[in-house]
C-alpha positions in Angstrom: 3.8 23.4 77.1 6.5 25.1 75.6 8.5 22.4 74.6 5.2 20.6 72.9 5.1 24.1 70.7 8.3 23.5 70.0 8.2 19.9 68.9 4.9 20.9 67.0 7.1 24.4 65.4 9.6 21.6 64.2 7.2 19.2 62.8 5.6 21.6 60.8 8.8 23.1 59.5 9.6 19.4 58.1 6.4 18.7 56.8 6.7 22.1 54.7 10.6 21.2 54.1 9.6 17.4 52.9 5.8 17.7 51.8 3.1 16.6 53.5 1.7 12.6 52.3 -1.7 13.4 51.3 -1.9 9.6 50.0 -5.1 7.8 50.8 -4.0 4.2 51.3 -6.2 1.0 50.3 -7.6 0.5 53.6 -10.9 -1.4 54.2 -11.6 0.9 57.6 -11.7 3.6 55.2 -14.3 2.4 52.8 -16.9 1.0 54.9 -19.6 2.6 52.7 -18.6 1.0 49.0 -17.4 -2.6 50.6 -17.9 -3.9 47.1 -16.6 -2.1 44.8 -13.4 -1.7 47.6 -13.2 -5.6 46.8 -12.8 -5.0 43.2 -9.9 -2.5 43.6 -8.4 -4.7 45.7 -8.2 -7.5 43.4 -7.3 -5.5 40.5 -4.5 -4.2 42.7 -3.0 -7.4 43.8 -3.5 -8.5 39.6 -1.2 -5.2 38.7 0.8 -6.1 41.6 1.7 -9.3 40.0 2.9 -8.1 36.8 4.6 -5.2 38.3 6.9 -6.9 41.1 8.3 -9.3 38.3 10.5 -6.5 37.7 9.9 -7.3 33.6 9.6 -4.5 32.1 8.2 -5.8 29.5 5.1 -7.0 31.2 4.2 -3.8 33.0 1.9 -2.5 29.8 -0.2 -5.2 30.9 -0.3 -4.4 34.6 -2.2 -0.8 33.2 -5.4 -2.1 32.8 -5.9 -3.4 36.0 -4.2 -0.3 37.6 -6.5 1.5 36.5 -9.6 0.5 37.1 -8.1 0.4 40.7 -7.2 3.9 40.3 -10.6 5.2 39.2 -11.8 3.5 42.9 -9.4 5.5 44.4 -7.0 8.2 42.7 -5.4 9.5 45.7 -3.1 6.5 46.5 0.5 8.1 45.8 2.0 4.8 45.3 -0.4 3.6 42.8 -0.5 6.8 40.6 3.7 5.8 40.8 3.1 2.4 39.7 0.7 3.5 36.9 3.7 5.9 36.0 6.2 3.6 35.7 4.3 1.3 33.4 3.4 4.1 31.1 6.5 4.2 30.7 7.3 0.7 29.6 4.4 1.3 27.3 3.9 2.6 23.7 2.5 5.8 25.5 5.1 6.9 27.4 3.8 10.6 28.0 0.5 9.4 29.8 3.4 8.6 32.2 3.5 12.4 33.5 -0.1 13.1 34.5 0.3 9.7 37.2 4.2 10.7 38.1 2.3 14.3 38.6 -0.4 12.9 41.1 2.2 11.1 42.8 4.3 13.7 43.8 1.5 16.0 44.4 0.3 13.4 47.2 3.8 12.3 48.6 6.9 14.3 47.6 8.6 11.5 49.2 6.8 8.7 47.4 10.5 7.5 45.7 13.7 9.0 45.4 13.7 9.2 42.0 10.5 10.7 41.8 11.6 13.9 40.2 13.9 11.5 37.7 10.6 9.9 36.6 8.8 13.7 36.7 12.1 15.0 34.5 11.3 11.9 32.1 7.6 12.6 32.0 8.3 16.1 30.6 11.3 15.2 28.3 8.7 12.9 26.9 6.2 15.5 26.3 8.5 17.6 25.3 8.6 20.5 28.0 12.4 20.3 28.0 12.8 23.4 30.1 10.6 21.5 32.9 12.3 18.3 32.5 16.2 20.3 32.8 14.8 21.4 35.9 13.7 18.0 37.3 16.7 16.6 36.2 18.8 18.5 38.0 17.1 18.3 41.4 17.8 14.4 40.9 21.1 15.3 40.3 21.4 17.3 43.6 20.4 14.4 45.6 23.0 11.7 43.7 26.6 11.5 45.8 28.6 8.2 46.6 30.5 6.0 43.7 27.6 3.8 43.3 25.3 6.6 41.6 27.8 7.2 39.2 26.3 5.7 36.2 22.7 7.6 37.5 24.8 10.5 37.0 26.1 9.8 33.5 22.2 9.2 32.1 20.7 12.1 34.0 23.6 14.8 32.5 22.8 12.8 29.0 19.0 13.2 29.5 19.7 16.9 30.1 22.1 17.7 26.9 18.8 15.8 25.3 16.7 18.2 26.5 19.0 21.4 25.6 19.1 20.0 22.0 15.5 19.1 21.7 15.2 22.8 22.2 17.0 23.6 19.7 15.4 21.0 17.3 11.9 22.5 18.0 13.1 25.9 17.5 14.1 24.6 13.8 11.7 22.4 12.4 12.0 20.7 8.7 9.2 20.6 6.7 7.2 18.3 6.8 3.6 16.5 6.2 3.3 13.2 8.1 0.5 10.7 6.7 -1.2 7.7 7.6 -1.2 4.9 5.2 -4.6 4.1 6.2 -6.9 1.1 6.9 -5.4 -0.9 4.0 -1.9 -1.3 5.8 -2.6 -0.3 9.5 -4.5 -2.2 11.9 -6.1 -2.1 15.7 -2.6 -4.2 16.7 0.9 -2.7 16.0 1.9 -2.2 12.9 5.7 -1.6 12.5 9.1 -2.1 10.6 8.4 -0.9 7.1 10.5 -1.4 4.3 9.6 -0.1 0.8 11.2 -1.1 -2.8 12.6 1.7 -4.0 10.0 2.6 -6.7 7.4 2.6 -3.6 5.3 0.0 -5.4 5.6 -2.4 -2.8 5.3 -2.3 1.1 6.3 -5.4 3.7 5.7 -5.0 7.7 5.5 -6.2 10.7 2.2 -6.6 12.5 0.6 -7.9 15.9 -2.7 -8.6 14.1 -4.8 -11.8 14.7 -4.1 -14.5 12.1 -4.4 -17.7 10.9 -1.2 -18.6 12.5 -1.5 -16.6 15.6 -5.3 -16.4 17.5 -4.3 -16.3 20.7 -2.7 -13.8 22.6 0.9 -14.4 24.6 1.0 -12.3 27.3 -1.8 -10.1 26.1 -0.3 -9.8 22.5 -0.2 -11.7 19.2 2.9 -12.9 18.0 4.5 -11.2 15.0 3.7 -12.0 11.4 5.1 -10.4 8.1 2.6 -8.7 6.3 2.6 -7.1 2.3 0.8 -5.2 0.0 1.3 -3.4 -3.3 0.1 -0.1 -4.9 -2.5 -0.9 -7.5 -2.8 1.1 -11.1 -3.7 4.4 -9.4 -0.9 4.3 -7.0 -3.0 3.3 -4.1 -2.1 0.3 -1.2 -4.1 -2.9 -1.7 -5.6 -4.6 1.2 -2.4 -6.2 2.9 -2.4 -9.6 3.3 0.1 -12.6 4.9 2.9 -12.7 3.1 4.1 -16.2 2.5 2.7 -19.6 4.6 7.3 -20.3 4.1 7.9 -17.3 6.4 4.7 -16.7 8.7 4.6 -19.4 11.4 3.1 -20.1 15.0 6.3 -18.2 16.3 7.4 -14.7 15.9 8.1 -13.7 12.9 9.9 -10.1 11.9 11.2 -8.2 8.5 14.3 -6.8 9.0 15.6 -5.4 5.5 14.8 -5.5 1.9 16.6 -5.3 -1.1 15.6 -1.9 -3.3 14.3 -4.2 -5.9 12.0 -5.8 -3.6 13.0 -9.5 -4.6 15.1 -10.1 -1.5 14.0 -10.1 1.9 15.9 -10.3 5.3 13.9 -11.8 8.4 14.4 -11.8 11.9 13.3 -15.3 14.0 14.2 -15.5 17.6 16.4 -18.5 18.4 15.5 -19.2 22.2 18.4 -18.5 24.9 20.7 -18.1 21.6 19.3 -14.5 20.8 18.4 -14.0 17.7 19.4 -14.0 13.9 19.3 -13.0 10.7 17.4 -15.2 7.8 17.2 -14.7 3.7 14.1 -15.2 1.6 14.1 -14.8 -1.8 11.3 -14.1 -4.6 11.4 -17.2 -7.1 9.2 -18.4 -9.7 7.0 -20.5 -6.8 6.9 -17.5 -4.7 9.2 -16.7 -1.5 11.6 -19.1 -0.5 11.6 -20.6 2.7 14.3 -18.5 4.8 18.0 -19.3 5.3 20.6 -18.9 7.7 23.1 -16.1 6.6 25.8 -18.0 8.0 28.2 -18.0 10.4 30.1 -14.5 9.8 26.7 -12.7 9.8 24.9 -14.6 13.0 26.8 -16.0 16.1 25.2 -17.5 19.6 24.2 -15.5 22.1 24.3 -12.8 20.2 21.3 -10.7 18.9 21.4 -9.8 15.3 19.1 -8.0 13.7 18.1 -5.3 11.5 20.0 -5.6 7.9 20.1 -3.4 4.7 21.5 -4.8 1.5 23.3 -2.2 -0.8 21.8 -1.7 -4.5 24.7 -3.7 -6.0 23.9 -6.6 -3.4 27.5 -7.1 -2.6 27.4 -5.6 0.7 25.2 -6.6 3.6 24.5 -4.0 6.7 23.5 -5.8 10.1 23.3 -5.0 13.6 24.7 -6.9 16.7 25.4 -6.8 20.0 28.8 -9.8 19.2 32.0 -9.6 20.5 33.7 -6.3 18.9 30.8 -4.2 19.7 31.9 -0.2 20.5 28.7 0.0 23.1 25.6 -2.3 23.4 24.1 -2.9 19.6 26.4 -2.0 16.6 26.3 -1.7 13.2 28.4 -4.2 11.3 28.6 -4.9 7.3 29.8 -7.9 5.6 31.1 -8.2 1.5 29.9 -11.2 -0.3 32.8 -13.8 -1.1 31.4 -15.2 -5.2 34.6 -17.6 -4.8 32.9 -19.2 -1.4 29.4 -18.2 -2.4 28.7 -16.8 1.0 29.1 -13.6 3.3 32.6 -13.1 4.4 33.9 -11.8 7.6 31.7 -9.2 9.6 33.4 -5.7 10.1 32.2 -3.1 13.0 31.8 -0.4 10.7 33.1 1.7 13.7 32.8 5.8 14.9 31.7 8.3 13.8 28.8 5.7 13.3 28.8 3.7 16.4 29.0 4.8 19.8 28.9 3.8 23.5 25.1 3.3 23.2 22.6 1.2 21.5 22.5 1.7 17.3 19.6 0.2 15.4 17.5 0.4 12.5 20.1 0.3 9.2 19.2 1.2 6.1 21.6 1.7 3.3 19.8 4.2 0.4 20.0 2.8 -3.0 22.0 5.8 -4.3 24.7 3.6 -3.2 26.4 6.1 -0.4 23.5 7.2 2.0 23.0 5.7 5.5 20.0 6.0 7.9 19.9 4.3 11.2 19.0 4.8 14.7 21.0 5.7 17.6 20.8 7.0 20.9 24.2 8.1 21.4 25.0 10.5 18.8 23.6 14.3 19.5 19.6 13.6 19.3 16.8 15.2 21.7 16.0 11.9 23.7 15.2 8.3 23.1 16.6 6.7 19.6 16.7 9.6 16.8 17.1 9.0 13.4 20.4 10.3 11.8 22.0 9.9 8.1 25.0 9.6 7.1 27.5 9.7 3.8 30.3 7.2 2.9 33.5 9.4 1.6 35.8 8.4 -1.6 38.0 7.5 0.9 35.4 4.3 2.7 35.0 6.4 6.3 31.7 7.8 6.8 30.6 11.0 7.7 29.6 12.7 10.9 26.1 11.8 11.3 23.0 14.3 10.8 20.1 14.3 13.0 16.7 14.2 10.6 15.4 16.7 12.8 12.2 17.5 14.2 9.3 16.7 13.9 10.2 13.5 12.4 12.6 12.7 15.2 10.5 13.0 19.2 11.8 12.7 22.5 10.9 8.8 22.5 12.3 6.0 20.0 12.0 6.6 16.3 13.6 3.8 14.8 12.8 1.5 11.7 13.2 4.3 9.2 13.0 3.9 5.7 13.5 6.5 2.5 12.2 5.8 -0.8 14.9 6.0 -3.7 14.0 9.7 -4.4 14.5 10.8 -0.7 11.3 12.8 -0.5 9.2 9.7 1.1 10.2 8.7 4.3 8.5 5.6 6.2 7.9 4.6 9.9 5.9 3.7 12.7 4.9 5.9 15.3 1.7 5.9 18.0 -0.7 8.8 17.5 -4.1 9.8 18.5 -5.3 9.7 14.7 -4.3 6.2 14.4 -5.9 2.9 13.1 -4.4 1.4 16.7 -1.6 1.0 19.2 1.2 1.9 16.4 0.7 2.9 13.0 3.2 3.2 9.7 3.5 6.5 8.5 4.2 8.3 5.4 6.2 11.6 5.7 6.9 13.9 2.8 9.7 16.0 2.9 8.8 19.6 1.9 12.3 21.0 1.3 13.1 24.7 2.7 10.4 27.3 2.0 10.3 29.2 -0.6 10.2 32.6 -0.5 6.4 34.6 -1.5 6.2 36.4 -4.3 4.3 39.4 -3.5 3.4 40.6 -6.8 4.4 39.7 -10.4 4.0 41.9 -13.7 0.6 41.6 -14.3 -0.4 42.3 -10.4 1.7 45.4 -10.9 -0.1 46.6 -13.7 -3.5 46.2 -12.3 -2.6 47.3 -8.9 -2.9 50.8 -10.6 -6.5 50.8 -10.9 -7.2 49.0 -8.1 -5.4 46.9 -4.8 -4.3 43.9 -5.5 -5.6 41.7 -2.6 -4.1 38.3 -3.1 -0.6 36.9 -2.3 0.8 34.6 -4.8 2.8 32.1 -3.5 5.2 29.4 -5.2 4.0 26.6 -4.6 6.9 24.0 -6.7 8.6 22.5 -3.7 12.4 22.7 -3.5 12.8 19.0 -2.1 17.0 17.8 -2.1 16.0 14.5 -4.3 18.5 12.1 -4.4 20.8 12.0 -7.7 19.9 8.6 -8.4 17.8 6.7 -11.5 15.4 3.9 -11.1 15.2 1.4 -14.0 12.3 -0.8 -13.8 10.4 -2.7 -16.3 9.4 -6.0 -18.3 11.3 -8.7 -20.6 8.7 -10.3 -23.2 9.1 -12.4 -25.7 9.4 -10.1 -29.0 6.4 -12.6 -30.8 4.3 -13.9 -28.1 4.3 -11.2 -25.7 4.8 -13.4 -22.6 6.9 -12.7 -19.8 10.3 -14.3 -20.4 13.0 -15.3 -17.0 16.0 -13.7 -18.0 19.4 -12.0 -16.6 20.0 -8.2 -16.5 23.1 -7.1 -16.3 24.2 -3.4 -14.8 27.9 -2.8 -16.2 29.7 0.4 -15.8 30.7 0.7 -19.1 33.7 3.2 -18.0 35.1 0.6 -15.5 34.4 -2.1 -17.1 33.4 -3.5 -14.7 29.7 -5.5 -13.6 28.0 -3.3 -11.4 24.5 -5.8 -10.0 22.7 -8.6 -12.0 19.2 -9.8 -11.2 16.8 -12.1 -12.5 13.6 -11.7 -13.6 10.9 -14.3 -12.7 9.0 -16.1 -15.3 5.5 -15.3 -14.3 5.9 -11.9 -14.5 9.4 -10.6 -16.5 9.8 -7.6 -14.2 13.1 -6.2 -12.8 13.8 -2.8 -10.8 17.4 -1.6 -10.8 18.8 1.2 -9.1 21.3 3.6 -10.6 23.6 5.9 -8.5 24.4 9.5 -10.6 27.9 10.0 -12.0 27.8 7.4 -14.4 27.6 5.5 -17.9 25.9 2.5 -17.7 25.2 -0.1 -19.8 22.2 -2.6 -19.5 22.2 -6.1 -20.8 19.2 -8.4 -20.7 20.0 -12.2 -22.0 17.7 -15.2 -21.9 18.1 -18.7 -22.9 17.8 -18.7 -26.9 17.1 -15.2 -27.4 19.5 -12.2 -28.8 20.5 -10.3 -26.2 19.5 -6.9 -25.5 21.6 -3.7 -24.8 20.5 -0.1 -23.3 23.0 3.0 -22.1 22.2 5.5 -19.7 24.9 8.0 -19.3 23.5 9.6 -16.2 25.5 13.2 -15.0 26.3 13.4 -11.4 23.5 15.9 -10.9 21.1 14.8 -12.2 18.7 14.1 -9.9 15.9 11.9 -9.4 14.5 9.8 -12.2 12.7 6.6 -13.0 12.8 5.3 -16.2 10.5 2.3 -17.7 11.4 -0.2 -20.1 9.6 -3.6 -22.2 12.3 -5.3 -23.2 11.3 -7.3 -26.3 13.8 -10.2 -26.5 14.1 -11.6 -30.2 15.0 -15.1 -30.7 18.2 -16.3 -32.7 16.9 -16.8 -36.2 18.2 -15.1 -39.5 16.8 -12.1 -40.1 16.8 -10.7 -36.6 18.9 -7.4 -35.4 19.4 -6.0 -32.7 21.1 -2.6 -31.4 23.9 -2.2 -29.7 23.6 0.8 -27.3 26.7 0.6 -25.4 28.8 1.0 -28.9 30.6 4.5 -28.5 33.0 6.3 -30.8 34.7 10.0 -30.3 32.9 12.8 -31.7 33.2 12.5 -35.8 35.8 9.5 -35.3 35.5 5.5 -35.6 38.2 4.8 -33.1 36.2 2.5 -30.2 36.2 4.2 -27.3 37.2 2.2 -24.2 33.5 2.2 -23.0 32.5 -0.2 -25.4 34.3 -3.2 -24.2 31.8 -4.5 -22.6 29.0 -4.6 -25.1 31.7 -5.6 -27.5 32.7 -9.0 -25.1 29.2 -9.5 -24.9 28.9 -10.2 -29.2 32.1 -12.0 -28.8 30.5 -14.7 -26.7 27.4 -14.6 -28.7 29.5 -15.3 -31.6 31.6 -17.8 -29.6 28.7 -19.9 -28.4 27.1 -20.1 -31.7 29.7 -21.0 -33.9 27.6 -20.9 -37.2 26.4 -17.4 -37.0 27.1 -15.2 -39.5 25.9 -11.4 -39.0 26.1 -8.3 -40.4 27.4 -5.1 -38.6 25.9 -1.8 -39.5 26.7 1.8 -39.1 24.0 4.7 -38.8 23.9 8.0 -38.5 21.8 11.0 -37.7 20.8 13.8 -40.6 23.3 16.0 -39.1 26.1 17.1 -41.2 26.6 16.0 -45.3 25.3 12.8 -46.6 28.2 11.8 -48.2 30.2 12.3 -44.6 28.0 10.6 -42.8 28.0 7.4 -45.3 31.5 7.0 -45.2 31.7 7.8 -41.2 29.1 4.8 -40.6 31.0 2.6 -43.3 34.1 3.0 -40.6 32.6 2.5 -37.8 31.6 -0.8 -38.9 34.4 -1.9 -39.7 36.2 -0.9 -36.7 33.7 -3.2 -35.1 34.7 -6.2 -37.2 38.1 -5.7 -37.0 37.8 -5.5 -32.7 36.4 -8.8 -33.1 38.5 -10.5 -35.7 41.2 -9.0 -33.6 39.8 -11.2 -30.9 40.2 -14.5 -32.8 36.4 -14.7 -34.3 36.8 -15.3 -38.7 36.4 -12.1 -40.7 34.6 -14.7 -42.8 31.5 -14.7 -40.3 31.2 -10.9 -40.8 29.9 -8.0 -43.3 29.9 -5.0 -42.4 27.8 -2.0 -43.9 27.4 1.5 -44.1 24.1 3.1 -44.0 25.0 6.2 -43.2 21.5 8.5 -42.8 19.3 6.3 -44.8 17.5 4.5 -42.0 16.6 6.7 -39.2 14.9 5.2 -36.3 13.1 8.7 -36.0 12.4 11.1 -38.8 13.7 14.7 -39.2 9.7 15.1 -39.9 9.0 13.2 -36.4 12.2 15.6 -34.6 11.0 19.1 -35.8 7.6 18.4 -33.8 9.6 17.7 -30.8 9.2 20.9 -28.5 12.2 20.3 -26.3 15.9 21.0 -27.4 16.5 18.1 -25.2 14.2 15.6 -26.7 15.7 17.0 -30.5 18.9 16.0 -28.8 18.3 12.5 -27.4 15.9 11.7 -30.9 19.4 12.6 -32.7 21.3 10.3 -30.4 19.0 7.3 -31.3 19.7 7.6 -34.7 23.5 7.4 -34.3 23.9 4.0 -33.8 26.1 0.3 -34.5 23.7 -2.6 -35.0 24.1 -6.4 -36.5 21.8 -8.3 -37.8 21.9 -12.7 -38.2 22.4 -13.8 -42.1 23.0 -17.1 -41.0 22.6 -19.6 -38.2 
């Protein structure tokens, strides 16, 4: 009898060491009064069953349904509230994962050895960090031998995840996070935004029901590209398939976009071969049907991605998982070769950039030095995290900066986009007050708060006589915009009005050098163009027949944020015609050329060149500033020292006059300047009026 206590003593002493199994198995013994409904379980079991013992991750999302409803039958079946856990987390809602992992444990602490990894990943989702540390580390406890060594690594990563999600939530940005509504989001996912840089323009990727996908494949749709564009109130239009040349039957994703919005990079799977990289571009007809980038951009075997074009389009920014990578996915770039017409050799762009891990999601920022991407090796509080980074004068990049909190979660935030003035950010995320499974989202970036101002001088006064109840707070936002100008606008024809194709041209005139061109389509004339601070630039627009047209912006380093709008009215070579000539510059009360104007000055020199029976007139102007007499004779000099540059050059002095009009014709009047409130405005009216122009006396 005593030794039956004492087998019974140590039985009970290792149920309360190990936990007791409280599971109720799927038995039919023990369900003799709902036989029917025991049947439906059953099958709905055996269908999860099906999916799950693939071992595809990828299909256990659609093993939930049927777990379920056989869960609902019976709830207390350990290793079914495990299974449901692990598929939650191959799903889109990976915290659901916790409340099954919970149930789990609760009825077998045995059910899996990893139970309390999956617990410690159920709370690192949700972020309870302190709880998931905890699990964490009992999993650690119970990994010895060589062969757990690489469980090891991940668990100690998962729990520096958790330390800095801590900190992360301790220290949120500010932020407001919005749904782009019905318009753009769907019941399907909806994912992969990328944005012109004006914001005027949105292009997707979406699981929606279309005309080239209605029928599921393996419970989804296949991928399409989607686009819409903000109307005259600066709200989305109804998106809508893109282009029948890059939606087909197949999957089809947008990977990148070039800041003006006319170039579009596409993602098609190629079968056992991976995946690559395609180009589409916006011609008169419409999109072009995609292209291979080639050989140094996409290899076999390998999967290449995501790609981000800088705003001068002479560097591409790709990710691949070729030969050369640091870890599993990389971030590689590649320069475009004009002699060969075609992307040259792909570089690993290397640390502190890359790491050991997985780094996705590029996106190169149109002020011409920023990097976002994805990563889930540098410092981040779990999953992928978004980071940024800056290139240095010296071509090395610097240590990357998490976004922080809340934009960045414990799970995957990838696919993140920044509109030109960096207070727009976009991405996909899956939340309760969504259209569907994944929605795009809009965050704003508040800046740091500023601090109240409890009273000013007139509260002070009337506090007095009576308390002053209210707090007045300021509410201008102190948002880190970019230092970066957007040019956007039309060419027309000067007469008709009518959208003209042409060529602008973004020079730096202190270079010398050609900084971007892009070409407008006919149907509409437009053009975007991006402008990095800490520059003078000069802008010329040329078409087929026409004069071409010149604009400067001299924009300081911090200057900020700005877009500017142009209709370029292109005049037709005819006699009588003029034009100005923005990027002339002379010294301060001089008429010696400065070196900036070499390019506008090349620019009439091949005008001149290619019609060889012009004949113009070069003219000086000047503002009201300063004597009459001066500023006749400065603008006579100036003139001159035009002609003589270009007579210097080899074109006949005979083909020139040159006149000085000194102050007599103003594009704006002192009358129209003195109304002006700003000093600023005074100043760039005064600017206009100091100017070199020519005008055709024969042709």
């Amino acid at each position: 009898m005593r030794k039956v206590v004492g087998i019974l003593g140590l039985i009970i002493a290792s149920m309360a060491m190990y936990g007791q199994d409280n599971s109720i198995p799927f038995e039919k013994k023990l369900f003799k009064d709902n036989k029917d409904a025991f049947k439906i379980a059953v099958e709905n079991l055996e269908s999860g069953d099906e999916l799950y013992n693939t071992g595809m991750r990828t299909l256990w999302s659609q093993a939930i349904p049927y777990y379920e409803r056989a869960q609902s039958f019976n709830p207390k079946n350990a290793r079914l509230n495990y299974k449901l856990g692990d598929c939650y987390l191959a799903s889109n809602t990976k915290t659901k994962s916790l409340e099954y992992f919970k149930t789990a444990y609760e009825l077998n602490p045995n059910i899996q050895v990893d139970i309390h990894y999956k617990l410690g990943r159920g709370y690192h989702l949700s972020a309870q960090f302190e709880k998931a540390i905890k699990e964490y580390k009992i999993h650690l406890s119970k990994l010895t031998g060589k062969d757990n060594g690489p469980m090891i690594k991940q668990t100690k990563k998962l729990i520096k995840e958790c330390e800095t999600g801590m900190e992360m939530v301790a220290n949120p940005i500010r932020v407001w996070v919005d749904n782009l509504g019905s318009k753009i989001n769907s019941a399907y996912p909806d994912y992969a935004a990328q944005i012109t840089a004006d914001e005027s323009m949105i292009i997707f990727t979406t699981r929606r029901p279309s005309v080239y996908n209605e029928e599921m494949i393996n419970g989804m749709y296949n991928e399409d590209v989607y686009i819409s564009k903000k109307d005259e109130n600066g709200n989305w239009q109804q998106a809508t398939l893109i282009s029948k040349n890059i939606n087909d039957k197949e999957n089809d994703a947008v990977s990148g976009l070039s800041p003006d919005g006319n170039k579009l990079f596409l993602y098609y799977h190629s079968g056992n071969d991976g995946g690559n990289l395609y180009e589409s571009n916006m011609t008169d007809e419409g999109w072009s049907k995609p292209e291979d980038l080639g050989k140094n951009i996409n290899t076999k075997k390998s999967w290449d991605t995501d790609a981000s074009l800088s705003y001068d389009g002479k560097r591409l920014y790709f990710v691949s998982d070729k030969e050369g990578t640091m870890g599993g996915r990389d971030i590689w770039y590649s320069d475009w070769d004009e002699e060969k017409e075609r992307w040259g050799e792909s570089v690993n762009i290397g640390a502190p950039i890359n790491t050991e891990y997985d780094e996705v999601g590029i996106f190169i920022h149109p002020d011409g030095k920023t990097m976002y991407f994805s990563s889930d090796g540098q410092k981040g509080m779990g999953g992928f995290d978004i980071y940024s980074s800056e290139i240095q004068p010296d071509g090395t990049w610097s240590q990357p900066e998490n976004v922080g909190y809340p934009v960045c979660t414990p799970d995957d935030d990838v696919f993140f986009t920044i509109s030109a003035s960096g207070i727009h950010g976009y991405y996909a995320s899956f939340r309760e007050d969504g259209e569907g499974e994944k929605d795009l989202y809009m965050i704003t970036f508040l800046g740091k708060p500023k601090e109240p101002l409890l009273a000013g001088e007139d509260n002070l006064i009337a506090s007095v006589t009576k308390p002053v109840e209210e707090e007045i707070v300021q509410t201008k936002l102190d948002v880190a915009v970019k230092n970066l100008s957007i040019l956007k606008g039309k060419v027309l024809d000067a007469e008709t009005k009518k959208p003209l194709k042409a060529s602008v041209e973004l020079s730096d005139n202190k270079a010398g050098t050609q900084v971007s061109a892009v070409e407008t389509p006919a149907e509409s004339g437009k053009f975007l163009m991006s402008l990095p601070a800490g520059k003078n630039y000069g802008i010329a627009v040329k078409s087929d027949g026409y004069l071409f047209h010149s604009e400067n912006f001299d924009i300081p380093a911090d200057a900020g944020y700005q877009e500017y709008e142009k209709v370029i009215l292109m005049k037709k070579v005819k006699v009588g015609e003029s034009i100005v000539l923005r990027n002339i510059f002379f010294d301060l009360d001089k008429y010696s050329l400065k070196d900036e104007s070499k390019t506008e000055l090349d620019r009439l020199y091949t005008l001149l060149v290619e019609n060889p029976t012009l004949v113009i007139e070069i003219s000086g102007h000047t503002d009201t500033q300063g004597s009459a007499a001066y500023n006749q004779q400065l603008s006579e000099d100036r003139a001159k020292a035009v002609v003589d540059y270009l007579v210097a050059y080899g074109i006949e002095r005979t083909r020139f006059e040159y006149k000085g009009y000194g102050e007599t014709k103003p594009m704006i009047s002192d009358a129209e300047i003195a109304k002006m409130k700003s000093s600023t405005q005074k100043k760039e009216a005064h600017a206009q009026n100091r100017r070199t122009e020519f005008k055709i006396l024969k042709y």
